[in-house]
C-alpha positions in Angstrom: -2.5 32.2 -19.7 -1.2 28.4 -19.4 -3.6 26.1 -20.8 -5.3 24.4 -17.8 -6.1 21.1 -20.2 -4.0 20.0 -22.5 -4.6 17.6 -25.5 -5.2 14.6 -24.8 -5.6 12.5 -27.8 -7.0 8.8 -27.7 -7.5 6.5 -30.7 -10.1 3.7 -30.1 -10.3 0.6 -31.9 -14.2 0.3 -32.3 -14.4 -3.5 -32.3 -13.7 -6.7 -30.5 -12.9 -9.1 -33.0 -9.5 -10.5 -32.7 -7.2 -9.6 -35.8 -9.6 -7.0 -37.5 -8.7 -4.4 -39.9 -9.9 -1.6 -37.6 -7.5 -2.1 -35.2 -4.7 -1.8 -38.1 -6.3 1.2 -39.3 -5.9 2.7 -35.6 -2.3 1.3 -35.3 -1.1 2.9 -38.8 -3.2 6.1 -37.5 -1.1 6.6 -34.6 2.2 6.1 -36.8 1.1 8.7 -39.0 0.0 11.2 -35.5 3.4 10.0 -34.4 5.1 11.3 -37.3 3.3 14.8 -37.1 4.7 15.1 -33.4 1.2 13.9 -31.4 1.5 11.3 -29.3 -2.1 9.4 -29.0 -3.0 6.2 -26.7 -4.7 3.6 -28.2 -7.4 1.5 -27.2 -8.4 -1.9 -28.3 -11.5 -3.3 -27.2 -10.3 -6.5 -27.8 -10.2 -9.0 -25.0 -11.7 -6.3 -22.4 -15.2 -8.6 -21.6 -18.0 -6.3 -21.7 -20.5 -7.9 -19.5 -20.4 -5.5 -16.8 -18.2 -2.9 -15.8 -15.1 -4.8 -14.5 -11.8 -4.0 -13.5 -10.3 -3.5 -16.3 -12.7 -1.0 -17.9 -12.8 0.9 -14.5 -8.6 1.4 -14.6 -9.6 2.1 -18.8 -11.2 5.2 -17.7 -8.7 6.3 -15.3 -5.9 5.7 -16.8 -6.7 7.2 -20.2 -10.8 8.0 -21.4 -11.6 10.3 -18.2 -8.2 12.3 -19.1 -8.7 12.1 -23.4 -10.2 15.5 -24.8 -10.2 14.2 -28.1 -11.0 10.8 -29.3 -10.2 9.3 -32.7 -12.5 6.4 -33.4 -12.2 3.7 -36.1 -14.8 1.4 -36.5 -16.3 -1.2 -38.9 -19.6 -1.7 -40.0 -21.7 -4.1 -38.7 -25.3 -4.7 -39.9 -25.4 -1.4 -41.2 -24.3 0.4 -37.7 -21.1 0.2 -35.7 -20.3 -3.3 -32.7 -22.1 -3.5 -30.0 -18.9 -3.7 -28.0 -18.3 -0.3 -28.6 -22.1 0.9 -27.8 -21.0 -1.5 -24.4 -18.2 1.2 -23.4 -20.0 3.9 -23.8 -23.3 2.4 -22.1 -21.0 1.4 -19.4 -18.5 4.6 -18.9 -19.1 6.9 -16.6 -20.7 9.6 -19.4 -20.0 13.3 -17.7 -16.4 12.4 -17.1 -15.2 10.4 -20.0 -17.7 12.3 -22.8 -19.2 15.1 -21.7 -17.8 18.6 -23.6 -15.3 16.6 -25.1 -14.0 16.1 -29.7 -14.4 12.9 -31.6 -13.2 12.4 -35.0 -14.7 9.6 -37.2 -13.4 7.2 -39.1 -15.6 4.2 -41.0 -14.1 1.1 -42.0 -15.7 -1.6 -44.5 -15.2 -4.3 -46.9 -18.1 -3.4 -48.4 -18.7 0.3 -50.7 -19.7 2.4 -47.8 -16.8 3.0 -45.6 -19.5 2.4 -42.5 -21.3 5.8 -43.1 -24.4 4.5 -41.4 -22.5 3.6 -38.5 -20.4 6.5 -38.4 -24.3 8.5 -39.0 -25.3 6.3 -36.0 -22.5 6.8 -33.4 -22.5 10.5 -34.7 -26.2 10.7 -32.9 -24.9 9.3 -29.8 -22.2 10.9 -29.4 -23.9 14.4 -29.9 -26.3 13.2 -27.3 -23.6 13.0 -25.3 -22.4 16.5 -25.8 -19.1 15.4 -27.9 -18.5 17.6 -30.5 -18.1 15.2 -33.7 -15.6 16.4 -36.6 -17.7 17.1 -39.8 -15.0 15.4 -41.8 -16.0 11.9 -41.4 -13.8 9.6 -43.7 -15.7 6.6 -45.0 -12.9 3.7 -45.9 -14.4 1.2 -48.1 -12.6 -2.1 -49.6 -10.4 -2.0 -46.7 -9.3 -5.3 -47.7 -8.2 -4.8 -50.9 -6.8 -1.3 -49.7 -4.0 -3.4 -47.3 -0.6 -4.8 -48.1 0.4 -8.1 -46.7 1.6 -6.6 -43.8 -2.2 -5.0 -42.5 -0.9 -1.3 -43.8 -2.7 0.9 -46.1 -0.8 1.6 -49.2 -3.0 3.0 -51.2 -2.0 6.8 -51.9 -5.6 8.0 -52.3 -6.6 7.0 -49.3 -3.6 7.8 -47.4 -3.8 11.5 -48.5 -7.7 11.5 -47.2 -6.7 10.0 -43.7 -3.4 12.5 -43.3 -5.8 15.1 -44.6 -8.7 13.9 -42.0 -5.7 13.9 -39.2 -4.5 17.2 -39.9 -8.2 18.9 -40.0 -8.4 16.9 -36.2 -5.3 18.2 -34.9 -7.0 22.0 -36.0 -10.2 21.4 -34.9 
């Protein structure tokens, strides 16, 4: 039998800030996809304005969140949780149709020693509520900064080998 609903895989950038690290993660995340064969959209939430659900959020869901089955989301931590930005597209998304019975993987970004696991804890919660099915390997990336070459890439083979490994688990799961 022809599966009905093919993959649909959709990496979201979990912040607003212009120039962050997350979005770099996400970038270098869809290399390695690439690389494996998966093609993945990504969204930035950069720039989208997130006081009400406007045009550009509206063709968002469309376009690519209504038709994603699994989402791959990198975010940083802020206070101790994930942006507010991100809690924004989710408040303002149609929930049945973008969410509902879909996968999310989880991956935490930080400059500080906890890769974001409270956030990733946090967003965990609400997703779940929202009947997304979370990966259990959540990959907590801490010293991001320090972690980057020049260029905004990860070099570091340690934690390069935990995101291929988190990617490959995703494309399984």
């Amino acid at each position: 039998m022809p599966n009905l609903y093919p993959m649909r895989y959709t990496i979201i950038s979990g912040t607003d800030r212009a120039g962050s690290n997350t979005l770099r993660v996400a970038r270098q995340m869809g290399d390695m996809l690439e690389a494996k064969g998966v093609a993945a959209s990504l969204v930035s939430l950069e720039g989208i304005g997130l006081d009400r659900k406007s045009e550009v959020l509206v063709g968002l869901e469309e376009e690519i969140l209504i038709p994603t089955t699994h989402f791959l989301i990198v975010t940083p931590e802020y206070n101790g949780s994930f942006p507010g930005c991100l809690k924004t597209v989710i408040d303002l998304s149609d929930i049945r149709r973008v969410w509902w019975g879909k996968k999310a993987m989880l991956t935490g970004v930080s400059t500080g020693r906890a890769g974001n696991l409270r956030g990733m804890e946090h967003l965990t919660g609400i997703l779940n509520y929202l009947k997304v099915t979370v990966h259990p390997n959540r990959l907590p990336i801490s010293v991001i900064d320090k972690l980057m070459d020049a260029g905004g890439r990860i070099r570091d083979e340690a934690t390069l080998a935990a995101l291929n490994a988190q990617l490959d688990e995703f494309l399984r799961f």
